[in-house]
MOPAC internal coordinates of N, CA, C and O (Angstrom, degrees):
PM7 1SCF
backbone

  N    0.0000 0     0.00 0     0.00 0    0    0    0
  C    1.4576 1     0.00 0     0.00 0    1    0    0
  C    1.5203 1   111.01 1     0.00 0    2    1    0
  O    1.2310 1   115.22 1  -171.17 1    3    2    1
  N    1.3716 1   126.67 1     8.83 1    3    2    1
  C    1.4691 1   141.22 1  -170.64 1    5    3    2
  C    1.0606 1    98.97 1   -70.08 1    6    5    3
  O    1.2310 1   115.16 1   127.93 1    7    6    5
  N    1.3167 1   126.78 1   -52.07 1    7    6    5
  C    1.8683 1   141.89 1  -165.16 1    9    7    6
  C    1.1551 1   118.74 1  -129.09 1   10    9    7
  O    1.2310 1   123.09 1   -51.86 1   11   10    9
  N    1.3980 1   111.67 1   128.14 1   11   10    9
  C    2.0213 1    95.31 1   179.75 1   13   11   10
  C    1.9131 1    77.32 1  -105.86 1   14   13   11
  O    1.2310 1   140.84 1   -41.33 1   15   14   13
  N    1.8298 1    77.16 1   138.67 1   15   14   13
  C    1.3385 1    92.61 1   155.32 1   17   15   14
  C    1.7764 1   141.80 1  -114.64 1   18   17   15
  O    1.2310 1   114.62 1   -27.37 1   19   18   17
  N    1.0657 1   127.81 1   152.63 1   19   18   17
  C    1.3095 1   130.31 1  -129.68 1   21   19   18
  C    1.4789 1   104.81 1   -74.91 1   22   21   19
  O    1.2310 1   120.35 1  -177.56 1   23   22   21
  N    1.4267 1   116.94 1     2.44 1   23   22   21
  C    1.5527 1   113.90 1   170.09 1   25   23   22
  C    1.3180 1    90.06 1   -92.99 1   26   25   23
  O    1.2310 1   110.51 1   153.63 1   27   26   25
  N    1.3056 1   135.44 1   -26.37 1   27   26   25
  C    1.6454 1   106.30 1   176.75 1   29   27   26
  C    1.3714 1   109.46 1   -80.59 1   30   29   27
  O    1.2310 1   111.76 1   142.07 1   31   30   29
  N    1.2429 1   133.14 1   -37.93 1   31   30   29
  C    1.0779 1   114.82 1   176.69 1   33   31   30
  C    1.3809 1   125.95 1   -56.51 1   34   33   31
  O    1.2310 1   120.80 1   151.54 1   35   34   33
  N    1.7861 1   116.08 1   -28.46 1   35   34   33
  C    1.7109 1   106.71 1   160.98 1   37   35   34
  C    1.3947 1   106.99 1   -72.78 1   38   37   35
  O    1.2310 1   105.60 1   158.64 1   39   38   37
  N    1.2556 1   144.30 1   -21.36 1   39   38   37
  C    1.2057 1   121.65 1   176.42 1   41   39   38
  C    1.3255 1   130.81 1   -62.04 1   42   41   39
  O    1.2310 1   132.26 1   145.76 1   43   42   41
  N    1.5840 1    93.92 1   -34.24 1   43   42   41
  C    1.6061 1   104.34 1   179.31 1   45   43   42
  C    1.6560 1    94.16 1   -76.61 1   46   45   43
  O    1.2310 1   118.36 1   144.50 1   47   46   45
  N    0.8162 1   120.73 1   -35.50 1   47   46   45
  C    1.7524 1   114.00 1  -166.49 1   49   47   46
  C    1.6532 1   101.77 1   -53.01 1   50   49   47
  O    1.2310 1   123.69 1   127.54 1   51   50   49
  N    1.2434 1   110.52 1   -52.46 1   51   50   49
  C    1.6210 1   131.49 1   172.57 1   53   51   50
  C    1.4477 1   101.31 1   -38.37 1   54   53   51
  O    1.2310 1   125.63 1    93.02 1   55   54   53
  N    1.5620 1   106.80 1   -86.98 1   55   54   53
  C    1.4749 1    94.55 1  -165.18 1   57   55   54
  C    1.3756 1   124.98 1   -69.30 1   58   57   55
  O    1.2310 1   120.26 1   155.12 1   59   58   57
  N    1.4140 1   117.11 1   -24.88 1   59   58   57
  C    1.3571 1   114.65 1   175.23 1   61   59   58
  C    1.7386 1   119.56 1  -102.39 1   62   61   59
  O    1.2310 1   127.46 1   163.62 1   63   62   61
  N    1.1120 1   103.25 1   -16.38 1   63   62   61
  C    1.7095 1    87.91 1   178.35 1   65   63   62
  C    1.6434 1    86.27 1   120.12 1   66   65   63
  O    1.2310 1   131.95 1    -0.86 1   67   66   65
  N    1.5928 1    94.52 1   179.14 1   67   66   65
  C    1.1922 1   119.20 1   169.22 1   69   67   66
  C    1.8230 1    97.99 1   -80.59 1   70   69   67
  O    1.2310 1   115.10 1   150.67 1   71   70   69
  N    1.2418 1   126.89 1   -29.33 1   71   70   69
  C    1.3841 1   126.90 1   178.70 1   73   71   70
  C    1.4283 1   112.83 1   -37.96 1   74   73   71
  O    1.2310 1   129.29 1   114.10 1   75   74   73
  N    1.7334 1    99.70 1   -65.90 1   75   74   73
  C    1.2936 1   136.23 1  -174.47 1   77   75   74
  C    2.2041 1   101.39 1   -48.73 1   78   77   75
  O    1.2310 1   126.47 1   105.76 1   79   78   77
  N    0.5886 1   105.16 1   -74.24 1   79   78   77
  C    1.3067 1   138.89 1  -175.62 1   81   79   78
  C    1.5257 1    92.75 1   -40.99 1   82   81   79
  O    1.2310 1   113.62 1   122.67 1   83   82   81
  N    1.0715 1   129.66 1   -57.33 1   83   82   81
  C    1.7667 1   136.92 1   166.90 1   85   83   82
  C    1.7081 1   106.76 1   -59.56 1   86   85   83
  O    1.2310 1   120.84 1   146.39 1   87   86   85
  N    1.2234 1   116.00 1   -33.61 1   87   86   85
  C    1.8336 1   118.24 1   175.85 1   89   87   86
  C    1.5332 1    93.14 1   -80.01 1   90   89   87
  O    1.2310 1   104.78 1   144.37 1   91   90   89
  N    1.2722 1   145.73 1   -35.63 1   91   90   89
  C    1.3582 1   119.87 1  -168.76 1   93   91   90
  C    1.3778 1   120.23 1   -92.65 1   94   93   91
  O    1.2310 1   123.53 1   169.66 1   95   94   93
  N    1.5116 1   110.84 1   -10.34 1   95   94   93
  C    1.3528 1   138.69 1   171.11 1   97   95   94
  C    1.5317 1    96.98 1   -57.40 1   98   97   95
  O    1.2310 1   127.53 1    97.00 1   99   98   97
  N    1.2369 1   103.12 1   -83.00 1   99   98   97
  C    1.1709 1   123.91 1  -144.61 1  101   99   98
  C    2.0614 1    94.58 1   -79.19 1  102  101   99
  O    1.2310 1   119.67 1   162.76 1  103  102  101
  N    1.2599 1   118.24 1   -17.24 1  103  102  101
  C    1.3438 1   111.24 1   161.48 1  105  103  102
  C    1.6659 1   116.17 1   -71.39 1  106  105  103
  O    1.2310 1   121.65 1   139.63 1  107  106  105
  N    1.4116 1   114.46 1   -40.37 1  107  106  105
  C    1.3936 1   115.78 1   176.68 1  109  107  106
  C    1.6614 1   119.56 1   -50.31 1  110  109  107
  O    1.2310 1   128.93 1   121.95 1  111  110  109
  N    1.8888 1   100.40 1   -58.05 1  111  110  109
  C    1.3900 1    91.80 1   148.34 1  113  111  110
  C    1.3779 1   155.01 1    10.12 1  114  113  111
  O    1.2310 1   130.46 1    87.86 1  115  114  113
  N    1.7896 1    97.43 1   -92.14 1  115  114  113
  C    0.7707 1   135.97 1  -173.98 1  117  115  114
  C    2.1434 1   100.66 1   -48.88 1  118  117  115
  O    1.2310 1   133.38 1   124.42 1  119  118  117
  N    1.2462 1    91.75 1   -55.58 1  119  118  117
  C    1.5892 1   108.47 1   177.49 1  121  119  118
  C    0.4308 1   132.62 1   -77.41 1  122  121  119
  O    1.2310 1   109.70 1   178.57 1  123  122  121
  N    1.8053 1   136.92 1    -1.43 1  123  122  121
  C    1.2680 1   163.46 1   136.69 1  125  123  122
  C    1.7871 1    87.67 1   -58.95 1  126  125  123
  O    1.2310 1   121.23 1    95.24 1  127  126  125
  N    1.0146 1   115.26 1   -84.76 1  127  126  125
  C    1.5629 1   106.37 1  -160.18 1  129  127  126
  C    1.4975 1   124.81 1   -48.88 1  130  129  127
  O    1.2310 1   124.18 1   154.96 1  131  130  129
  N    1.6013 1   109.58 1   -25.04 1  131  130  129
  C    1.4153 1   124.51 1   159.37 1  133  131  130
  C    1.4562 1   128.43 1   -66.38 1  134  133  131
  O    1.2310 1   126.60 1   167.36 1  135  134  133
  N    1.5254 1   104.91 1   -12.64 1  135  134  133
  C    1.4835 1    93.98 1   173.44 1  137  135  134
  C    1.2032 1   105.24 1  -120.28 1  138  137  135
  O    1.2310 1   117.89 1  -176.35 1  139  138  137
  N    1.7132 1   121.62 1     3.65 1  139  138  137
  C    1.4179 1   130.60 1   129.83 1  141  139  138
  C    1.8273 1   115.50 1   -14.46 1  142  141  139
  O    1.2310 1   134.53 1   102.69 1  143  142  141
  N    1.6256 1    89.50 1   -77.31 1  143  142  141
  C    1.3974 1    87.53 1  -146.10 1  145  143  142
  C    1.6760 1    89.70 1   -88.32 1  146  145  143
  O    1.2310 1   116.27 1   136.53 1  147  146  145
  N    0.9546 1   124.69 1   -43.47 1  147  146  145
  C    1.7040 1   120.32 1   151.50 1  149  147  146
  C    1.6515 1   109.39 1     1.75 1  150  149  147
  O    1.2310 1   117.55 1   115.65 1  151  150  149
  N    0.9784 1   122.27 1   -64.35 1  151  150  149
  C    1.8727 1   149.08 1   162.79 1  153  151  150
  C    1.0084 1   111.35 1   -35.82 1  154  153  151
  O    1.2310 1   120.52 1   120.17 1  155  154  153
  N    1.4223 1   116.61 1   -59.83 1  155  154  153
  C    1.6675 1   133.18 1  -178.88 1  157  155  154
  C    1.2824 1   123.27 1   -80.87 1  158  157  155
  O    1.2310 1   126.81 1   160.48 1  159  158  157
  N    1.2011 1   104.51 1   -19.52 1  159  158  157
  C    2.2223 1   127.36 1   163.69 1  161  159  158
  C    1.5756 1    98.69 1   -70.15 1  162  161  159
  O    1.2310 1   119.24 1   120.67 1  163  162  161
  N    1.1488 1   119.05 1   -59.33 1  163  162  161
  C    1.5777 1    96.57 1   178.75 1  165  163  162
  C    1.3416 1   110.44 1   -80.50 1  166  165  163
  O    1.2310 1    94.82 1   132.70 1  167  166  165
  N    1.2456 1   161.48 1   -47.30 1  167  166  165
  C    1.0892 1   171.34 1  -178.23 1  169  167  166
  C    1.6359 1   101.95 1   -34.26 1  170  169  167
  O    1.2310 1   128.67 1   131.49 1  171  170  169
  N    1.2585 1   100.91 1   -48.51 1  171  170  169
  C    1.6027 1   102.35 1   166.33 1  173  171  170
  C    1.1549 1   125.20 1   -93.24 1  174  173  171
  O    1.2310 1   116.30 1  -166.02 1  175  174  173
  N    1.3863 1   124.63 1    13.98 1  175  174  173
  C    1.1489 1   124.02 1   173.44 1  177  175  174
  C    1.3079 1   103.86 1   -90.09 1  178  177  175
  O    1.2310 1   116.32 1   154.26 1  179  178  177
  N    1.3174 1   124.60 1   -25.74 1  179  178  177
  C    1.5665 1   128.05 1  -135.25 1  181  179  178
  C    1.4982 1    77.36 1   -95.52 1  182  181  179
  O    1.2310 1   128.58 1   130.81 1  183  182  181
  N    1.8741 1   101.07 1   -49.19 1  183  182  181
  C    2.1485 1    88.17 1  -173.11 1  185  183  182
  C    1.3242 1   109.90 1   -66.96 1  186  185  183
  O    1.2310 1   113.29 1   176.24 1  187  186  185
  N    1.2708 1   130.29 1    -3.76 1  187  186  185
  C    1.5260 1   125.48 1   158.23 1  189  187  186
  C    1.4302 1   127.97 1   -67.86 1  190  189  187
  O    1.2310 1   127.19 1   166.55 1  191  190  189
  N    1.6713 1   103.77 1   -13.45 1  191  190  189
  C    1.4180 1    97.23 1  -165.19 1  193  191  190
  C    1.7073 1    90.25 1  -105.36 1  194  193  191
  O    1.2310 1   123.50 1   150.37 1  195  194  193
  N    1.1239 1   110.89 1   -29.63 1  195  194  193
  C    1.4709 1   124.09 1   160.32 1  197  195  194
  C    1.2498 1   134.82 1   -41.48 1  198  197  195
  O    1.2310 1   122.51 1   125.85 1  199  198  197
  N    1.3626 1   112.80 1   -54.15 1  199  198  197
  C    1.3641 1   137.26 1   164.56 1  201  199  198
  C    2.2762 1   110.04 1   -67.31 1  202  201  199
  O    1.2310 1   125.09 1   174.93 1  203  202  201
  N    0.4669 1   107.84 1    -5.07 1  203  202  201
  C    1.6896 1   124.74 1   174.33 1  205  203  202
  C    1.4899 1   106.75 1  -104.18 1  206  205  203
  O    1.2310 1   121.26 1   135.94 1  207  206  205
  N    1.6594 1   115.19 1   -44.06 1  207  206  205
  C    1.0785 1   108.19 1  -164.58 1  209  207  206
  C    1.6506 1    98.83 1   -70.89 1  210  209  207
  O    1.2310 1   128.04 1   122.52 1  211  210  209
  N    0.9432 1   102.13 1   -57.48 1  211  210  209
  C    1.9112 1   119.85 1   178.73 1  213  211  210
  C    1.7144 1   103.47 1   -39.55 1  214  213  211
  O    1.2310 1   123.55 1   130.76 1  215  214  213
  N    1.5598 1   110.79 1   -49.24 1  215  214  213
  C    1.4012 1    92.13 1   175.36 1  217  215  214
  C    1.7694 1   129.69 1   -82.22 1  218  217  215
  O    1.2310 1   123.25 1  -168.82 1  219  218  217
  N    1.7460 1   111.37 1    11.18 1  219  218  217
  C    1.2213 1   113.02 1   162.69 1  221  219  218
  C    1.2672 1   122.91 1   -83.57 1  222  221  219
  O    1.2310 1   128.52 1   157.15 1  223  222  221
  N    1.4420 1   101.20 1   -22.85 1  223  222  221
  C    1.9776 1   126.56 1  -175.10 1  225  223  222
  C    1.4052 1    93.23 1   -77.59 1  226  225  223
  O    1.2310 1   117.57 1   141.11 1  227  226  225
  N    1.4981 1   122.22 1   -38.89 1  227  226  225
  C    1.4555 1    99.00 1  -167.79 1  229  227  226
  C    1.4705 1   123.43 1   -86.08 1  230  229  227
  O    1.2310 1   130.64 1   156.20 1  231  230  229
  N    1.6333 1    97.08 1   -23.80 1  231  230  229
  C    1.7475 1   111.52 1   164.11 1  233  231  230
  C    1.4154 1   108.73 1   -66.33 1  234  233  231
  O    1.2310 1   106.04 1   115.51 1  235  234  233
  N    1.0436 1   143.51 1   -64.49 1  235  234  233
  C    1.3484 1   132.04 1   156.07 1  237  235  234
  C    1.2416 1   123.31 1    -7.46 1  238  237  235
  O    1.2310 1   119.87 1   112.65 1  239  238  237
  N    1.5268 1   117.86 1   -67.35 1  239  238  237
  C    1.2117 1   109.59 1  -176.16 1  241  239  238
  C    1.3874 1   118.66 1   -76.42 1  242  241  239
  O    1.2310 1   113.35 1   144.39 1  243  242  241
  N    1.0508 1   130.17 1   -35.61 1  243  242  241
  C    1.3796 1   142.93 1   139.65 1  245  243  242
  C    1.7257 1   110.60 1    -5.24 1  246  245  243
  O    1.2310 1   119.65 1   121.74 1  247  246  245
  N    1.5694 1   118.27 1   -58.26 1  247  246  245
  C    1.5493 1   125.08 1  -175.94 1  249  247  246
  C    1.4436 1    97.72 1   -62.03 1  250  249  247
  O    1.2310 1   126.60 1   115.37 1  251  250  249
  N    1.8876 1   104.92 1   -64.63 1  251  250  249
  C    1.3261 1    96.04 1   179.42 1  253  251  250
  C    0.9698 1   140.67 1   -68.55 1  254  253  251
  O    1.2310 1   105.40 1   170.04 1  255  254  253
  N    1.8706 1   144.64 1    -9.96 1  255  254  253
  C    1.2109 1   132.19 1   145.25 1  257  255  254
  C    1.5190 1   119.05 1   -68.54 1  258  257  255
  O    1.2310 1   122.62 1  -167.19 1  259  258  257
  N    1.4133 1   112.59 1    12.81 1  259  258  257
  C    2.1164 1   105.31 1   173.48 1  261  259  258
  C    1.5114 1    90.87 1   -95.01 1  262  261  259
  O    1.2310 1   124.70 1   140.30 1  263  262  261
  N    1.5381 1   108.59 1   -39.70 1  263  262  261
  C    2.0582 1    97.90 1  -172.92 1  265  263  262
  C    1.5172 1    99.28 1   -77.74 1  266  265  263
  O    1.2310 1   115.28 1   166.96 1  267  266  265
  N    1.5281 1   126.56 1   -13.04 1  267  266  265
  C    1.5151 1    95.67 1  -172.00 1  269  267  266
  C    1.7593 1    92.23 1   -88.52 1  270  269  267
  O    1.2310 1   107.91 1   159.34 1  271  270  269
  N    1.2897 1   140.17 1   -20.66 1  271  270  269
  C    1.3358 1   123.79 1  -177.71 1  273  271  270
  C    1.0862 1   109.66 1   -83.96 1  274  273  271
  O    1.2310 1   113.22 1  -175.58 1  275  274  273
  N    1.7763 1   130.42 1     4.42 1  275  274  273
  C    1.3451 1   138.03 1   153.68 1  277  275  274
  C    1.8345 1   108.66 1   -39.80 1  278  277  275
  O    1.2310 1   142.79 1   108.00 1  279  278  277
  N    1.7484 1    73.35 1   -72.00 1  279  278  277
  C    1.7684 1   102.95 1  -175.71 1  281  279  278
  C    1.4986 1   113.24 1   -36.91 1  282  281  279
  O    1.2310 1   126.60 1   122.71 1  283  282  281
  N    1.8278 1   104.91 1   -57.29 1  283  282  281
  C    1.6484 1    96.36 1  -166.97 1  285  283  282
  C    1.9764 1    93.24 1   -73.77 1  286  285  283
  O    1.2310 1   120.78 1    96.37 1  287  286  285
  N    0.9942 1   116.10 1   -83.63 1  287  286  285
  C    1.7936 1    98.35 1  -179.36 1  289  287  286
  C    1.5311 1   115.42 1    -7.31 1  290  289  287
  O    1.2310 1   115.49 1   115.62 1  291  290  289
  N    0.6954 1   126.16 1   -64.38 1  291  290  289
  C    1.8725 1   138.63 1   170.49 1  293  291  290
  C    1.5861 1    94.65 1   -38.97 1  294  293  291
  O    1.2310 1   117.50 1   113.51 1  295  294  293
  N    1.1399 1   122.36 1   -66.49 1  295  294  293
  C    2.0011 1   118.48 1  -168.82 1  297  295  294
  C    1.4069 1    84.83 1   -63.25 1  298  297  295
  O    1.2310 1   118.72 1   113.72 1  299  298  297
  N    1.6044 1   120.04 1   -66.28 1  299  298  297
  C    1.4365 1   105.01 1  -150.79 1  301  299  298
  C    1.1344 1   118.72 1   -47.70 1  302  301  299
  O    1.2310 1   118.10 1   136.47 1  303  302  301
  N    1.5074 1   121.22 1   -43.53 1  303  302  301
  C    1.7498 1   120.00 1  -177.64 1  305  303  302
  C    1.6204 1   100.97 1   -59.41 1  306  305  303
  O    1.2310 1   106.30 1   137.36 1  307  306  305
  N    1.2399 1   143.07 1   -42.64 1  307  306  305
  C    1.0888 1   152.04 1   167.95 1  309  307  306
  C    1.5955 1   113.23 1   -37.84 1  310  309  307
  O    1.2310 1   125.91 1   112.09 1  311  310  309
  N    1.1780 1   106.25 1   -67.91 1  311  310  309
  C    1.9905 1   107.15 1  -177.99 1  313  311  310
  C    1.5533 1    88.69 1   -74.34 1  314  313  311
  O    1.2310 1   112.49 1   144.02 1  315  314  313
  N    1.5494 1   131.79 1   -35.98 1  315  314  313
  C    1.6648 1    97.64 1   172.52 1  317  315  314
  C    1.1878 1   144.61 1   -29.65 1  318  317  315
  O    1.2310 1   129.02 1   125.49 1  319  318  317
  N    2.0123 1   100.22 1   -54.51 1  319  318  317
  C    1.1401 1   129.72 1  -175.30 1  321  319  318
  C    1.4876 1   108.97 1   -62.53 1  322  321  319
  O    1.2310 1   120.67 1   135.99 1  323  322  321
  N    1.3537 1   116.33 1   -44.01 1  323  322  321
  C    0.8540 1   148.10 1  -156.84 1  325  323  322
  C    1.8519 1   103.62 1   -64.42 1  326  325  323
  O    1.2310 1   120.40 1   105.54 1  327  326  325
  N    1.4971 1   116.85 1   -74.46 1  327  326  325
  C    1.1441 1   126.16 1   133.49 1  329  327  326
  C    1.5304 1   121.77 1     4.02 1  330  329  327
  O    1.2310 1   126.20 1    99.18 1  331  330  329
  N    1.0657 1   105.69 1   -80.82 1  331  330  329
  C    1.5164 1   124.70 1  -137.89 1  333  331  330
  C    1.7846 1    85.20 1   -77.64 1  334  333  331
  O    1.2310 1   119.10 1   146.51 1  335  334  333
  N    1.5237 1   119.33 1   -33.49 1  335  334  333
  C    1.4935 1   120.25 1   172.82 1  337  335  334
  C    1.3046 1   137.35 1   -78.63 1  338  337  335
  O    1.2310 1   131.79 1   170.15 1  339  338  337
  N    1.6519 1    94.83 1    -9.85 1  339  338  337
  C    1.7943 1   116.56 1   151.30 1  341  339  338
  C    0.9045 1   131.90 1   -96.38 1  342  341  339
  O    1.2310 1   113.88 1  -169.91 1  343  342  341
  N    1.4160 1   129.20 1    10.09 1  343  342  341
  C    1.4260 1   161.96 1   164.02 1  345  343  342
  C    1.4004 1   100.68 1   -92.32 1  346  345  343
  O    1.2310 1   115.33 1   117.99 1  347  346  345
  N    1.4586 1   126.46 1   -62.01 1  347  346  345
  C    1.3617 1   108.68 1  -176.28 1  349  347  346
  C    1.7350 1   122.38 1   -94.22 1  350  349  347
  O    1.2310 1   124.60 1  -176.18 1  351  350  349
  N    1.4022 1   108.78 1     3.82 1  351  350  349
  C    1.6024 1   124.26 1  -172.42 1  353  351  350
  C    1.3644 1   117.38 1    34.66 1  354  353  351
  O    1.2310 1   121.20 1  -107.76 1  355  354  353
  N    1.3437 1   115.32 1    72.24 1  355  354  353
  C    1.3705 1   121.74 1   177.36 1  357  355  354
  C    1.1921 1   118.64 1  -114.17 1  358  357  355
  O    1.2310 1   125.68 1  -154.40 1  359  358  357
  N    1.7819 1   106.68 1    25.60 1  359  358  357
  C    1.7239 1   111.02 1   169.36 1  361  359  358
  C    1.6556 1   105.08 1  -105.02 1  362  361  359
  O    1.2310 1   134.20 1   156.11 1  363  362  361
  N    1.3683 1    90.15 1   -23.89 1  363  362  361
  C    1.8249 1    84.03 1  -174.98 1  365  363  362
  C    0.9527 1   129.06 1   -67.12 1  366  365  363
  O    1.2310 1    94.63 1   -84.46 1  367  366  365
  N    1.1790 1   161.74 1    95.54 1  367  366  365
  C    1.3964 1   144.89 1  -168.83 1  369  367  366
  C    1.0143 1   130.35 1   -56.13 1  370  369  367
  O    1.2310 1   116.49 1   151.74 1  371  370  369
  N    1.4274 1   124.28 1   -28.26 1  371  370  369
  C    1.3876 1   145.78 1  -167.71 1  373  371  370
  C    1.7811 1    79.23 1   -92.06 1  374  373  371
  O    1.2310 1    94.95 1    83.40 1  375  374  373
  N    0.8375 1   161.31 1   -96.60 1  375  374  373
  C    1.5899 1   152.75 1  -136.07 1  377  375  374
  C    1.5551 1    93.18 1   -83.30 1  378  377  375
  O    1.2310 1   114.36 1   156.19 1  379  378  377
  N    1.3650 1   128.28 1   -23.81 1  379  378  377
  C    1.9211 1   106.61 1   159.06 1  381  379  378
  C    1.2034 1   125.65 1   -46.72 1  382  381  379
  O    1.2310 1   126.02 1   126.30 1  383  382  381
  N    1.5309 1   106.04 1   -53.70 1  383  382  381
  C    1.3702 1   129.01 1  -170.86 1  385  383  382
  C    1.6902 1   110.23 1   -53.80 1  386  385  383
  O    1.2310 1   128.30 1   132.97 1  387  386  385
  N    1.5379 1   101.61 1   -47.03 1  387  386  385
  C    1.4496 1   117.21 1  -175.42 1  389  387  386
  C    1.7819 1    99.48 1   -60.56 1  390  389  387
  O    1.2310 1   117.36 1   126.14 1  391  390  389
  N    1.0522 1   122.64 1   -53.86 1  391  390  389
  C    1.7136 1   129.47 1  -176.44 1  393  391  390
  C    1.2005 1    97.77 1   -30.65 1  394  393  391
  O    1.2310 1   128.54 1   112.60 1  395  394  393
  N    1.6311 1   101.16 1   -67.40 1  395  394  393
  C    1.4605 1   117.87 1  -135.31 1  397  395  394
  C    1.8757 1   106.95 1   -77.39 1  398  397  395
  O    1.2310 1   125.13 1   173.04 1  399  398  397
  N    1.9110 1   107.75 1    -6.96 1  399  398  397
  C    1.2584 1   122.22 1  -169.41 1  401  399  398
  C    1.7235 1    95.46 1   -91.80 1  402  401  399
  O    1.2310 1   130.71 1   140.61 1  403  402  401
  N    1.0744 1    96.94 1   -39.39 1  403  402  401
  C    1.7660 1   101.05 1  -165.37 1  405  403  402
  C    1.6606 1    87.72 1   -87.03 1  406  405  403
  O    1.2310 1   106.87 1   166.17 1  407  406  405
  N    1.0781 1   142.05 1   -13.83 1  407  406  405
  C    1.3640 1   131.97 1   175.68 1  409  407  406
  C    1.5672 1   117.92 1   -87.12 1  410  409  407
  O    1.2310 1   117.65 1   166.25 1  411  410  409
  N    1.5736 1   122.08 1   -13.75 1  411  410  409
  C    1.4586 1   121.35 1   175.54 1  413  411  410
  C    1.6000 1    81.30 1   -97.33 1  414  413  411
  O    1.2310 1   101.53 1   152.22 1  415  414  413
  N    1.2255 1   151.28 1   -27.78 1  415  414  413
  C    1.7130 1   145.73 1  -158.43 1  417  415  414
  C    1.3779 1    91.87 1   -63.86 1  418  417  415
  O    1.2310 1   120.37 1   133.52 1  419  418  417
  N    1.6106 1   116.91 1   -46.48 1  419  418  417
  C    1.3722 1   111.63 1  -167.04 1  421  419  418
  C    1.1482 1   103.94 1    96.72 1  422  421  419
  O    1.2310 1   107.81 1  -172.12 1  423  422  421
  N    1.5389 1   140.35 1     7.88 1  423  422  421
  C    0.9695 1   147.56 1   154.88 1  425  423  422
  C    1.6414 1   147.13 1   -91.74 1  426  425  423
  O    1.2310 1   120.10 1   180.00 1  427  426  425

């Protein structure tokens, strides 16, 4: 049904007329354009299924960049602390001791 070929089209001309001959035309058409858009029904389905897929990928990534700016907030308060206790050296003992000597000196 890909091609009408031109003995059918005199055949139909024969039995039906030139009338006839305009209905099989214009039915072929017709079925040509239906498996047109037939074509274009899945074609858009597929960017539908596509378009869904992309918006699970983007929620996804979405989760995982809120827990990874968990993470860095989480280090940063961490190397703050962290910081701020090598700044004041209150693990060493040997430089506690020293503070706490020069701090009764009054010096």
């Amino acid at each position: 049904m890909e091609t009408l070929h031109i003995t059918t089209a005199m055949e139909a001309l024969k039995s039906y007329g030139i009338t006839g001959l305009i209905i099989v035309l214009w039915w072929l058409n017709m079925w040509f354009f239906w498996r047109i858009l037939k074509n274009y029904k899945s074609d858009m389905d597929e960017q539908r299924r596509m378009y869904a897929n992309n918006v699970k990928l983007v929620e996804s990534n979405d989760q995982l960049a809120r827990d990874l700016k968990d993470v860095v907030i989480m280090n940063t308060q961490v190397m703050t602390k962290l910081v701020e206790s090598i700044n004041t050296n209150q693990y060493c003992p040997q430089v506690r001791l020293e503070k706490q000597a020069r701090g009764k000196q009054g010096g």
